[in-house]
MIGUGU-452954 format. One record per residue (C-alpha): residue number from 0; x, y, z. Coordinates in nm, 2 decimals. Layout:
// residues N
+-----+--------+--------+--------+
: seq :     xx :     yy :     zz :
+-----+--------+--------+--------+
: NUM :      X :      Y :      Z :
...
+-----+--------+--------+--------+
END
This chain:
// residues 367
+-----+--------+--------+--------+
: seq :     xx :     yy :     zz :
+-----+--------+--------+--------+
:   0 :   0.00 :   0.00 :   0.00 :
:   1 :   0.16 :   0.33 :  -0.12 :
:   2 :   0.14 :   0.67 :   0.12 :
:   3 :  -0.06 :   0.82 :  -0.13 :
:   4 :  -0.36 :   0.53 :  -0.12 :
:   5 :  -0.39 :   0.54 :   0.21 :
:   6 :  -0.41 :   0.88 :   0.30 :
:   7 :  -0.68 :   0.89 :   0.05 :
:   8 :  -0.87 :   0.57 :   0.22 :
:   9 :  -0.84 :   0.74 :   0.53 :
:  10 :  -0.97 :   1.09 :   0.39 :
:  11 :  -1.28 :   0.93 :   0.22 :
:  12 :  -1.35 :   0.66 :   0.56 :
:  13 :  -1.33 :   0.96 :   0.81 :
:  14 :  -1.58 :   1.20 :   0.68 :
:  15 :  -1.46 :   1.46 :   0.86 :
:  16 :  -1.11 :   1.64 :   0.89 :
:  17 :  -0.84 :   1.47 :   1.00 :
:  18 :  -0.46 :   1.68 :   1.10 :
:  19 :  -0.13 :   1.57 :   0.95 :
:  20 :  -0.04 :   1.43 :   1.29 :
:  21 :  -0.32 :   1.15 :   1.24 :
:  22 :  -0.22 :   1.11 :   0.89 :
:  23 :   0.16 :   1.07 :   1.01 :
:  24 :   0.09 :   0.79 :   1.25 :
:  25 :  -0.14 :   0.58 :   1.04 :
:  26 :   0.12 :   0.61 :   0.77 :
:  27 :   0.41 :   0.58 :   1.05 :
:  28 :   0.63 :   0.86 :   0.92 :
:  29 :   0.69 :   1.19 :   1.02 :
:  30 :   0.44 :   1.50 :   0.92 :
:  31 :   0.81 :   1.62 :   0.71 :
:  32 :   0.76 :   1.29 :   0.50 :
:  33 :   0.42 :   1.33 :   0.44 :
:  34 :   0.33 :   1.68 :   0.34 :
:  35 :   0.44 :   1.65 :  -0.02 :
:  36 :   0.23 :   1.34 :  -0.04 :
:  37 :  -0.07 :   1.53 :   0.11 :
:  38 :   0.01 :   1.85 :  -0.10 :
:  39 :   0.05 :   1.61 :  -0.43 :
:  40 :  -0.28 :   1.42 :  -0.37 :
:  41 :  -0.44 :   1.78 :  -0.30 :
:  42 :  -0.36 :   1.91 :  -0.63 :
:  43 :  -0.47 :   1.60 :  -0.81 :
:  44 :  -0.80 :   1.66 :  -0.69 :
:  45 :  -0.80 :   1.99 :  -0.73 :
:  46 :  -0.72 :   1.94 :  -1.09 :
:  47 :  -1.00 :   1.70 :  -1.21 :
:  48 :  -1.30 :   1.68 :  -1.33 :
:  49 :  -1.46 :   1.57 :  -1.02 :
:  50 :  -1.74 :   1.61 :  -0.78 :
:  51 :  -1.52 :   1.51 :  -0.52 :
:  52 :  -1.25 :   1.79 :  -0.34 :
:  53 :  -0.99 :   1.76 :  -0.09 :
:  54 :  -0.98 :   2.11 :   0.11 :
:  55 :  -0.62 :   2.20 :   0.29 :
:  56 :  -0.82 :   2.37 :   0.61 :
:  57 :  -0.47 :   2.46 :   0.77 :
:  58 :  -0.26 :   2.12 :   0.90 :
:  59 :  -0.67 :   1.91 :   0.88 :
:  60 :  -0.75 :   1.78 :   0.56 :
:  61 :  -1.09 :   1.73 :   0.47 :
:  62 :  -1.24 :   1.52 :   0.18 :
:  63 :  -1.59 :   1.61 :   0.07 :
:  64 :  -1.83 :   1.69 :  -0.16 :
:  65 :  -1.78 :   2.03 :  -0.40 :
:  66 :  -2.01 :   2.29 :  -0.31 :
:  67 :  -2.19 :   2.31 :  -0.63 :
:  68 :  -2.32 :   1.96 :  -0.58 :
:  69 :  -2.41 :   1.97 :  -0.24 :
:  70 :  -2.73 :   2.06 :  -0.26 :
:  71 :  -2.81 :   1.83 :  -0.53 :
:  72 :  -2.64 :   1.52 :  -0.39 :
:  73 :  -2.81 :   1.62 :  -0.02 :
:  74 :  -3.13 :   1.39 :   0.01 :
:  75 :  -2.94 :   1.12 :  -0.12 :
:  76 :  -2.69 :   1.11 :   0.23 :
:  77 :  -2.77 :   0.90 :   0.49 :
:  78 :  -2.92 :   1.12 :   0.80 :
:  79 :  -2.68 :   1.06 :   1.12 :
:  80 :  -2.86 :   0.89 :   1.40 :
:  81 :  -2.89 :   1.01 :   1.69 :
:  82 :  -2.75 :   0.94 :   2.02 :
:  83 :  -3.01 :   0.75 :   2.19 :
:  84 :  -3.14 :   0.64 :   1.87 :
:  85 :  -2.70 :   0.49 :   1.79 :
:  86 :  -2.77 :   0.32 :   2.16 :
:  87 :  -3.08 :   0.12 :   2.07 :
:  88 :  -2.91 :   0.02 :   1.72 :
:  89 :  -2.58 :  -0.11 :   1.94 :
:  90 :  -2.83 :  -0.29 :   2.17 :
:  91 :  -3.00 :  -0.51 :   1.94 :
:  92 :  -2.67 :  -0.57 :   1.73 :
:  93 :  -2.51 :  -0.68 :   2.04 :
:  94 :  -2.82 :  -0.90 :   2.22 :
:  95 :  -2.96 :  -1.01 :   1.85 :
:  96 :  -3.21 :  -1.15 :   1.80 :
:  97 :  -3.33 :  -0.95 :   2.09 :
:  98 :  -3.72 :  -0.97 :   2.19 :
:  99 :  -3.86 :  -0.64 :   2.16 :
: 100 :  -4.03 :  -0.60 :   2.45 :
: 101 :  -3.68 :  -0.64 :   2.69 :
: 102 :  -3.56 :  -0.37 :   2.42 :
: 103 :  -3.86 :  -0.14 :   2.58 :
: 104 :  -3.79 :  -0.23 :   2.91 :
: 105 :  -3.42 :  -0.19 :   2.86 :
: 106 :  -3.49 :   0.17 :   2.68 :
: 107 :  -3.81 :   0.33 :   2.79 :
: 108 :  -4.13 :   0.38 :   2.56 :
: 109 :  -3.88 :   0.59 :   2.34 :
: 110 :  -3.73 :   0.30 :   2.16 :
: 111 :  -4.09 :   0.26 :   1.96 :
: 112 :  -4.00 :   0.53 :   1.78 :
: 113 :  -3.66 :   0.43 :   1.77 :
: 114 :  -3.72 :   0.10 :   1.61 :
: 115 :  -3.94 :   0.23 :   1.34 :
: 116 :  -3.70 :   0.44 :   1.22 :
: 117 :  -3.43 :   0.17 :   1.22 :
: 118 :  -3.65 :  -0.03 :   1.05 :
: 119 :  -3.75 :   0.28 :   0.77 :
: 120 :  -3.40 :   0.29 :   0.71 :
: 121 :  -3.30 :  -0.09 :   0.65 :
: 122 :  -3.12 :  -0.13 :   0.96 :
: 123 :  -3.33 :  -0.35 :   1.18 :
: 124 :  -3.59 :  -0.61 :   1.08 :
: 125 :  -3.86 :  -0.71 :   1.32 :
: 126 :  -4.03 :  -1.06 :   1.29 :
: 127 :  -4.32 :  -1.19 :   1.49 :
: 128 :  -4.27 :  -1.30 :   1.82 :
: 129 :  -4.58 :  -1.45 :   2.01 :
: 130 :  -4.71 :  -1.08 :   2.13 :
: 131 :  -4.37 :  -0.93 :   2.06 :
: 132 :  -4.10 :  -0.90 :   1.81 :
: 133 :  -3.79 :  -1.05 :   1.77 :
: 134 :  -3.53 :  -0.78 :   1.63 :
: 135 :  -3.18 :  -0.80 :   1.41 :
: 136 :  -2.99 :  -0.65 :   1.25 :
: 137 :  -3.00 :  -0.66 :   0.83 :
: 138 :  -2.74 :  -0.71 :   0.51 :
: 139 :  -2.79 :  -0.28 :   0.52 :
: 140 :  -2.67 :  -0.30 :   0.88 :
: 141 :  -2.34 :  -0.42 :   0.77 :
: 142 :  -2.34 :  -0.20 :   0.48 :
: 143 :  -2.35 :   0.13 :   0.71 :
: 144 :  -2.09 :   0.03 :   0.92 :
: 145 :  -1.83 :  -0.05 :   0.66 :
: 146 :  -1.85 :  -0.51 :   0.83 :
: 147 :  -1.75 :  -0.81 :   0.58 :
: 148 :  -2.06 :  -0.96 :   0.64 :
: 149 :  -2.40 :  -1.00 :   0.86 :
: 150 :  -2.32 :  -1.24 :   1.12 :
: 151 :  -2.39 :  -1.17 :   1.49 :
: 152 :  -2.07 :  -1.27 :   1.64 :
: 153 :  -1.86 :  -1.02 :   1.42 :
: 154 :  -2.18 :  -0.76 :   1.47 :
: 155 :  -2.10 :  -0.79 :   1.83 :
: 156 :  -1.72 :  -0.80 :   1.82 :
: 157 :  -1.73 :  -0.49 :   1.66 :
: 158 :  -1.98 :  -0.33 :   1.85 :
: 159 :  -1.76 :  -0.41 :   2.13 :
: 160 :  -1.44 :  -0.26 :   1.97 :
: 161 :  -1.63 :   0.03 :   1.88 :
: 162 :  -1.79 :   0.10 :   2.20 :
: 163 :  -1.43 :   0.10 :   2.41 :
: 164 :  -1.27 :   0.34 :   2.17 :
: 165 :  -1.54 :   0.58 :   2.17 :
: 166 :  -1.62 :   0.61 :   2.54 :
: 167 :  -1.42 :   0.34 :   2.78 :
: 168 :  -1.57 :   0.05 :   3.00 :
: 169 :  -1.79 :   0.29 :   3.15 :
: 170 :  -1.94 :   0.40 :   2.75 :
: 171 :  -1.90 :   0.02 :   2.66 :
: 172 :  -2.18 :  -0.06 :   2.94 :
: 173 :  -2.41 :   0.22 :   2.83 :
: 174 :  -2.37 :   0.12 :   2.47 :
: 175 :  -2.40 :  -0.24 :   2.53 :
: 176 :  -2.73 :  -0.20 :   2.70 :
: 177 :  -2.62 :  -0.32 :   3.02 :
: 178 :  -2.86 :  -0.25 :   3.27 :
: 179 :  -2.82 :   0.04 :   3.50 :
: 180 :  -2.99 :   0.14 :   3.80 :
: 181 :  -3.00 :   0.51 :   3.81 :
: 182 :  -2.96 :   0.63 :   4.22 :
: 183 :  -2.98 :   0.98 :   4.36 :
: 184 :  -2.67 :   1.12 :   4.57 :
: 185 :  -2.83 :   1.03 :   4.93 :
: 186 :  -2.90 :   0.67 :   4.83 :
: 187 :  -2.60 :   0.56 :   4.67 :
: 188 :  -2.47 :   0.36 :   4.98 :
: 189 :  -2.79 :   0.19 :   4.94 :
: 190 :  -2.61 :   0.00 :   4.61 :
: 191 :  -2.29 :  -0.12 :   4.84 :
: 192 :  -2.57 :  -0.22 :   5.09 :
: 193 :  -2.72 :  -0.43 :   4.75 :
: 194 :  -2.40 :  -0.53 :   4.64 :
: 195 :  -2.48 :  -0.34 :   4.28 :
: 196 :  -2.25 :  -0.22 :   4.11 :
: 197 :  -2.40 :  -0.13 :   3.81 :
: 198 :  -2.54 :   0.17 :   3.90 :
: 199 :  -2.50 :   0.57 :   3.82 :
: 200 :  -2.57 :   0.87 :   4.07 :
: 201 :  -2.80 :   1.05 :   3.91 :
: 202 :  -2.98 :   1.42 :   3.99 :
: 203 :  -3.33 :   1.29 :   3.91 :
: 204 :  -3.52 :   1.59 :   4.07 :
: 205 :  -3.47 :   1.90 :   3.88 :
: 206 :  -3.21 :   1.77 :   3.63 :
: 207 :  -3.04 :   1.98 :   3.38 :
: 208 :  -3.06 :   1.96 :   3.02 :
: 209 :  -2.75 :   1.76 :   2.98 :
: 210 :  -2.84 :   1.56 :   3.31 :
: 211 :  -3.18 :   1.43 :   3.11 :
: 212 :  -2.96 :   1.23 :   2.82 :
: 213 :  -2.86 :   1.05 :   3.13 :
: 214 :  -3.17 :   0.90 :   3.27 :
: 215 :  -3.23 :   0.75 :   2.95 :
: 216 :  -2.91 :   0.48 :   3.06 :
: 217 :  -3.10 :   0.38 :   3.36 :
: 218 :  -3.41 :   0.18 :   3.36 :
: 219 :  -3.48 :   0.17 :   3.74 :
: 220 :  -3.44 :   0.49 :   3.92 :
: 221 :  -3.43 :   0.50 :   4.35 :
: 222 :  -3.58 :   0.79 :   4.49 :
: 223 :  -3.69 :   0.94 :   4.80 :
: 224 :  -4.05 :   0.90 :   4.93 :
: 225 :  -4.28 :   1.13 :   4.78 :
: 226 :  -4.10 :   1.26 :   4.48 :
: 227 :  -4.25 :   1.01 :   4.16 :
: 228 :  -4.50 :   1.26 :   4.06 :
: 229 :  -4.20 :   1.51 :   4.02 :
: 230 :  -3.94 :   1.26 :   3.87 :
: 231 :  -4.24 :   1.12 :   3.65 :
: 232 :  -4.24 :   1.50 :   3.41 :
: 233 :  -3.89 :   1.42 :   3.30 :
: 234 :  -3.86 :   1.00 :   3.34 :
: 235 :  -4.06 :   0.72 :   3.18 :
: 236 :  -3.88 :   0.37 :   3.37 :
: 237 :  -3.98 :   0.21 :   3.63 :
: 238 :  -3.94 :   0.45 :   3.99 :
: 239 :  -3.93 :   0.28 :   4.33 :
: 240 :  -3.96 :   0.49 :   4.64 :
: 241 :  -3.73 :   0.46 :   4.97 :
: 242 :  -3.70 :   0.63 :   5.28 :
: 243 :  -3.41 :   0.64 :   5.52 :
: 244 :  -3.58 :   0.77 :   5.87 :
: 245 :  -3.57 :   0.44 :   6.04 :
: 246 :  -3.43 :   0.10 :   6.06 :
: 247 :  -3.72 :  -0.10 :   5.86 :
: 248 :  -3.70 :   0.23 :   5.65 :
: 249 :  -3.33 :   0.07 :   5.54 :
: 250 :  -3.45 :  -0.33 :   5.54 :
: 251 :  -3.75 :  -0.24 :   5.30 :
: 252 :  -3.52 :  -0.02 :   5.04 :
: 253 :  -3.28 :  -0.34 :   5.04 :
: 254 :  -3.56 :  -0.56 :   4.98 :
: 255 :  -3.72 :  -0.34 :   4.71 :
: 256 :  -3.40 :  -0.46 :   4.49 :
: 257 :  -3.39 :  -0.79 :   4.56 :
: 258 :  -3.43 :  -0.87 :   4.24 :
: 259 :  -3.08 :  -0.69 :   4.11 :
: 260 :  -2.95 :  -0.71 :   4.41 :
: 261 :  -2.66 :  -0.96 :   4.53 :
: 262 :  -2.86 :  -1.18 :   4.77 :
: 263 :  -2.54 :  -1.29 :   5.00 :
: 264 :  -2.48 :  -0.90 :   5.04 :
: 265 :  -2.82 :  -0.80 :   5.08 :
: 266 :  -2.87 :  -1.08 :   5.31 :
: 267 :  -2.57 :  -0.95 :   5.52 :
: 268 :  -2.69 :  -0.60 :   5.50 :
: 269 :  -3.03 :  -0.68 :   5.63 :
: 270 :  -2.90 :  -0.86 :   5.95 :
: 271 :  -2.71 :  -0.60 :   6.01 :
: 272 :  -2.95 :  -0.29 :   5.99 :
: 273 :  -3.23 :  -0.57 :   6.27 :
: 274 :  -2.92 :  -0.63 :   6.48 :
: 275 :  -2.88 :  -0.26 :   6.50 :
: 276 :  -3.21 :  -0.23 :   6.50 :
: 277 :  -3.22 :  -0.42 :   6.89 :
: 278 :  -2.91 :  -0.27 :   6.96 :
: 279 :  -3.12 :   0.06 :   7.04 :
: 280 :  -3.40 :  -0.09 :   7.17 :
: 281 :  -3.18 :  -0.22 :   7.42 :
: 282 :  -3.02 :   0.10 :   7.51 :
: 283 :  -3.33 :   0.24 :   7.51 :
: 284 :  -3.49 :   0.00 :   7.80 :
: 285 :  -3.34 :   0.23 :   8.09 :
: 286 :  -3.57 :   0.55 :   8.01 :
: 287 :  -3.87 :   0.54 :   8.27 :
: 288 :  -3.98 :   0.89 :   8.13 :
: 289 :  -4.25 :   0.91 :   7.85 :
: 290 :  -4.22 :   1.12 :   7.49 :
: 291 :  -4.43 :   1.32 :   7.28 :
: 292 :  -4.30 :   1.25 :   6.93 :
: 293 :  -4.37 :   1.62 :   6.70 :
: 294 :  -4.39 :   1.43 :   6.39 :
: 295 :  -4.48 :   1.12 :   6.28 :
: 296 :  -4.12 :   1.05 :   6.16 :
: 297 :  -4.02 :   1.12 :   6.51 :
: 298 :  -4.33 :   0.89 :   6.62 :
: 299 :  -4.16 :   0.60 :   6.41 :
: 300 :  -3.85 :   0.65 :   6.62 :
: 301 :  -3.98 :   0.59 :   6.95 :
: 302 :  -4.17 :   0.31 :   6.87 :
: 303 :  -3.86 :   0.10 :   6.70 :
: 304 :  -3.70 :   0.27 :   7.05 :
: 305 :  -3.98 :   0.11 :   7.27 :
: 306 :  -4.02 :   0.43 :   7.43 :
: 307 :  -4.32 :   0.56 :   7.66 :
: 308 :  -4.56 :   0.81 :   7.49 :
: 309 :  -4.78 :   1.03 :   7.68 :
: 310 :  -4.97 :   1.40 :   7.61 :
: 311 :  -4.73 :   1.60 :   7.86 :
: 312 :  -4.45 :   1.39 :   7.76 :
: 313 :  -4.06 :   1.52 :   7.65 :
: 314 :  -4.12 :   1.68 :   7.30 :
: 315 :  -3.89 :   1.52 :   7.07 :
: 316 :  -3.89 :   1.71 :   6.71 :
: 317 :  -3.68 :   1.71 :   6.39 :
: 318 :  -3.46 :   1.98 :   6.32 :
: 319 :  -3.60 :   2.11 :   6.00 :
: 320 :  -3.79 :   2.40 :   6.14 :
: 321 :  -4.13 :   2.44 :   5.94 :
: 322 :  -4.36 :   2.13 :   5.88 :
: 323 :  -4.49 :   2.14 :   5.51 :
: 324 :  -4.81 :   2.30 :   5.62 :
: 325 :  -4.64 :   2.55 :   5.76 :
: 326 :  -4.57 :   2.49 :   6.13 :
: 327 :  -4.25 :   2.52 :   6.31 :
: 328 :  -4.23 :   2.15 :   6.48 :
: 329 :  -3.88 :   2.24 :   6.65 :
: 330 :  -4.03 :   2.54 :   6.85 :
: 331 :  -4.01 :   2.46 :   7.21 :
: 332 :  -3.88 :   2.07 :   7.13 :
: 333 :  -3.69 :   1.97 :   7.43 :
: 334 :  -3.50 :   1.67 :   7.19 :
: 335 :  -3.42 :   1.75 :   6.82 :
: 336 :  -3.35 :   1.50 :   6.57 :
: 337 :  -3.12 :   1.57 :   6.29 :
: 338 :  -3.27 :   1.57 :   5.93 :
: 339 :  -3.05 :   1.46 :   5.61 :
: 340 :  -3.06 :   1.85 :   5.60 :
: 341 :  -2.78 :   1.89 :   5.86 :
: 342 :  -2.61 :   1.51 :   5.84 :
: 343 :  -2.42 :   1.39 :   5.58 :
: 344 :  -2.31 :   1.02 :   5.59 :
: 345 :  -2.40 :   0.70 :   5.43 :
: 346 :  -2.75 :   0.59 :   5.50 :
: 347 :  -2.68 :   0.38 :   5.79 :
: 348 :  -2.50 :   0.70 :   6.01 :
: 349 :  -2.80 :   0.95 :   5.93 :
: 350 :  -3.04 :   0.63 :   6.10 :
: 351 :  -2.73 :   0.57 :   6.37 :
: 352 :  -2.72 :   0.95 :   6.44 :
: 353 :  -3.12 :   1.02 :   6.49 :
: 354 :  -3.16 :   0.75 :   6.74 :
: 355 :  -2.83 :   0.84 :   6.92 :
: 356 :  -3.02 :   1.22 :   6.96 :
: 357 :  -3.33 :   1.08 :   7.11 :
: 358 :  -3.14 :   0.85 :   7.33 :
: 359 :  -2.84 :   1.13 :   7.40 :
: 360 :  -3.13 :   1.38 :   7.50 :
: 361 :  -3.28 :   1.12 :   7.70 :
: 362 :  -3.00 :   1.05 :   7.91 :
: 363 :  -2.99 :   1.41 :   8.01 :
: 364 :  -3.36 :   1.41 :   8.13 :
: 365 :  -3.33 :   1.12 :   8.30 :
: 366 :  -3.03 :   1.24 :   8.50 :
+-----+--------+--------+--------+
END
């Protein structure tokens, strides 16, 4: 293979500029060696009677259509694909023959559209499937992407190769389909507790533009209690709902992955949080004097505590001030219970440290 040839290939394969540094290494000699070859091939171009240029755009080199038969030339190019719309292609090459419906649950209601347009173009054929389709990849496929042939183990192999020069391991998962569960910041020791590791932290709540593309990876997204309606405006998979204010609070949110979860490590996580759980209650056996829980969070506290509740009883509060109708719940609190608002910590220290504030207050009281 002369210089000249390939510098050409890699000109008309790139589609886009490409510097004489890139043309140096491919070629393996130095950009001094090269430039003549470049200038020479230039000039060729330049000198026929061609529809085809090659532009010098200052050290890039670009090979490309000539301006005067752009336009004409225009509907016959092949639109790009999009990003998600690339993602769902390089999921179905890579599982092929995938069912469609674990395509849907894999990529949100989005991939309908998705696969239509695939198909429209040539690149995916869908064949009945019972209630569902089975999807590939078509002759066309291969085509596009420049493969010898059809066949799914090279489809995959190159998906593969593809996927870890473009973005890394982390790209080749999103590409590949893997499935992630999507976590926001305060519940991502809940995945260690799981023994996931397939999961990303995500801002699910008011996410920003470029935050969105993200929750389009995940098809499971952990939350806190009483946001789904929010999260719903900007996120079609599936939302489960945790809270972190007590013990069982902890056991339930392992148990509601279960079936993602490592089982030895969830298993191990759950004994844990119970034997913690009696740990307190055991502490908590010395208190004679009864509570008046402010809230019902608070309320859940002293009952896991075992704790005596009565009218005139010690007011135990959480910290947070205003109640969301409006009332201050700490005012005149004689025990306040830190919220995630002034903790940080993983999931188990923000339970740890509310009950150590009932039972540190209580100590005092009882003294």
């Amino acid at each position: 293979m002369s210089d000249r040839d390939t510098i050409e290939a890699a000109l008309f394969a790139a589609g886009s500029a490409l510097d004489i540094l890139t043309l140096s290494k491919l070629v393996g000699k130095s950009k001094k060696q090269i430039s003549p070859v470049i200038e020479k091939l230039v000039s060729e171009y330049r000198g026929r009677e061609s529809g085809i240029e090659i532009l010098d755009l200052g050290g890039r080199y670009v090979m490309q259509v000539k301006h005067e038969y752009a336009e004409l030339v225009r509907p016959l190019a092949p639109k790009e694909l999009s990003a998600p719309m690339l993602r769902t292609l390089s999921m179905i090459a890579y599982h092929q023959p995938l069912v469609q419906s674990e395509l849907i649950d894999m990529r949100g209601n989005s991939a309908y559209d998705h696969i239509r347009e695939l198909k429209e173009r040539g690149l995916v054929e869908a064949v009945p499937h019972g209630r569902t389709r089975l999807l590939r990849t078509t002759p066309l496929f291969a085509d596009y992407f420049g493969l010898e042939s059809n066949d799914p183990e090279l489809v995959k192999k190159k998906i593969v190769e593809l996927s870890r020069v473009q973005s890394g391991q982390s790209g080749l998962n999103k590409w590949l389909g893997r499935r992630f569960i999507g976590v926001t910041p305060m519940y991502e020791s809940l995945m260690d507790m799981c023994g996931i590791r397939e999961y990303k932290v995500i801002n699910a709540y008011e996410p920003a533009e470029e935050e969105l593309e993200e929750l389009t990876d995940v098809y499971k997204l952990v939350i806190s209690r009483g946001y789904t309606e929010q999260v719903s405006r900007h996120y079609d998979g599936e939302i489960i709902e945790v809270g972190s204010t007590t013990f069982d609070d902890l056991i339930e949110a392992v148990r509601s992955l279960e079936n993602v979860a490592d089982q030895e490590r969830s298993q191990e996580s759950i004994k844990l949080i119970g034997d913690l759980k009696e740990r307190y209650a055991s502490r908590a056996l010395v208190f004679s004097k009864k509570v008046k829980p402010a809230t019902d969070m608070v309320a859940r506290i002293v009952s896991d505590l075992r704790l005596g509740v009565s009218a005139d009883g010690i007011v135990i509060a959480p910290d947070y001030g205003l109640s969301g109708e409006g009332l201050d719940v700490s005012e005149g609190a004689n025990i306040l219970v830190p919220t995630h608002r002034s903790f940080k910590g993983n999931l188990v220290e923000r339970v740890c440290n509310k009950y150590d504030a009932v039972i540190g207050g209580m100590k005092e009281f009882e003294n």
